[in-house]
C-alpha positions as a Markdown table, in Angstrom:
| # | Residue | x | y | z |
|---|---|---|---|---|
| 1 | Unk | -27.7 | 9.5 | 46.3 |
| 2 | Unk | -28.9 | 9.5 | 42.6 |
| 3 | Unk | -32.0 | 11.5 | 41.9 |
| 4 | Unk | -35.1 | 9.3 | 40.2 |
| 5 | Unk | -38.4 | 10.2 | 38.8 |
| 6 | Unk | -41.2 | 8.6 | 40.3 |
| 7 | Unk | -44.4 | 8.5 | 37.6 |
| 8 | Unk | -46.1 | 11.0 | 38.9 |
| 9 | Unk | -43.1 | 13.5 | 37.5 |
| 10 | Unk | -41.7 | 14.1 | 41.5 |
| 11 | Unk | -38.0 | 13.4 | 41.7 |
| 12 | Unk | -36.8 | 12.1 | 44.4 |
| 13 | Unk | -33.5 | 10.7 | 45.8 |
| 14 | Unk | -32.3 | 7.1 | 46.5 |
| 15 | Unk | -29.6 | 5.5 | 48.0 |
| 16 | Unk | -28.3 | 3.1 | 45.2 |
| 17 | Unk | -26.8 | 0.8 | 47.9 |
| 18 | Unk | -30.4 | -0.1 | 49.1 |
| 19 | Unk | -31.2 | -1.6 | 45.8 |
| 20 | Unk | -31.3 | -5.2 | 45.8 |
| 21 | Unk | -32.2 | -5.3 | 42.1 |
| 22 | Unk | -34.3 | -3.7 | 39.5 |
| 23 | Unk | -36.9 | -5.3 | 37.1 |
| 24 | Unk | -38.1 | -4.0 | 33.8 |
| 25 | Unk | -41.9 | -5.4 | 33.6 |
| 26 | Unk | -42.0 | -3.0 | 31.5 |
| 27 | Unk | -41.5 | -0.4 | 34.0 |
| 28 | Unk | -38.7 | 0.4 | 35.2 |
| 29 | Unk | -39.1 | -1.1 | 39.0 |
| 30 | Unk | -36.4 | -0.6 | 42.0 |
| 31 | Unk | -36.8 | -3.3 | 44.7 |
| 32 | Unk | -35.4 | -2.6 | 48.1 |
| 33 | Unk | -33.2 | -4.7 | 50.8 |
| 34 | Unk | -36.3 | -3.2 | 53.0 |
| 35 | Unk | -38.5 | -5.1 | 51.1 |
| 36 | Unk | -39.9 | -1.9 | 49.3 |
| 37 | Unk | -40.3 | -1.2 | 45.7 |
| 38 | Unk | -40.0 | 2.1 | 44.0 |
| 39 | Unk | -41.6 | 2.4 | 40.0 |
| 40 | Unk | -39.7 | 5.2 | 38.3 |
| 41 | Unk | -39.4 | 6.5 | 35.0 |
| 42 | Unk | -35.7 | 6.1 | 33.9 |
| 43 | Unk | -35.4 | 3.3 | 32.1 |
| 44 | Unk | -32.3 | 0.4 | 33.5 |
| 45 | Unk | -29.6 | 1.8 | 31.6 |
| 46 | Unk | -30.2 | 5.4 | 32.8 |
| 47 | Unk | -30.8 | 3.9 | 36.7 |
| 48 | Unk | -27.4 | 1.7 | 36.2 |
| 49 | Unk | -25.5 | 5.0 | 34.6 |
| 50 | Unk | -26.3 | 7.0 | 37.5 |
| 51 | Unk | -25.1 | 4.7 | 40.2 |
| 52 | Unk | -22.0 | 4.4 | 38.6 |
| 53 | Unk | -21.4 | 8.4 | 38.7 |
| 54 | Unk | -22.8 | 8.1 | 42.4 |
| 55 | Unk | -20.0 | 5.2 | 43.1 |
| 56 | Unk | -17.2 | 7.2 | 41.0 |
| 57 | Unk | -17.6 | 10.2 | 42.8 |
| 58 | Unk | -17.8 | 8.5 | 46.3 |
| 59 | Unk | -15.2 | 6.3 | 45.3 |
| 60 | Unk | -16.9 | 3.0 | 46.0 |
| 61 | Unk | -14.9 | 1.0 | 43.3 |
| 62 | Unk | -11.7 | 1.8 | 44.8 |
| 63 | Unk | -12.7 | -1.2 | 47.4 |
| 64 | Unk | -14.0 | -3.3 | 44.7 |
| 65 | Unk | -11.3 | -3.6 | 42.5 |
């Protein structure tokens, strides 16, 4: 999970593997495989820096290689 602030100023946590892809409009928007989508804060390079931590430390790229 990668922690996220919504605008409001609440973090929250996300599973990055729900995210179908992300939209800068200029927001920083999150959409869903659910069909959802989340606003937050962070701007894309921030969102895309913490889902690769999240997959190093899970060791997601190991299958992807």
């Amino acid at each position: 999970m990668i922690e996220l602030t919504k605008l409001n100023g609440d973090t929250f946590w996300l599973n990055p593997h729900q995210i179908e892809y992300i939209e800068k409009t200029p927001d920083t928007n999150l959409f869903m495989l659910s069909g959802k989508h989340i606003t937050v804060r962070e701007d894309i390079p921030t969102v895309l820096e913490r889902i690769v931590a999240y997959r190093s430390r899970i060791g997601s790229f190991k299958n992807e290689e």
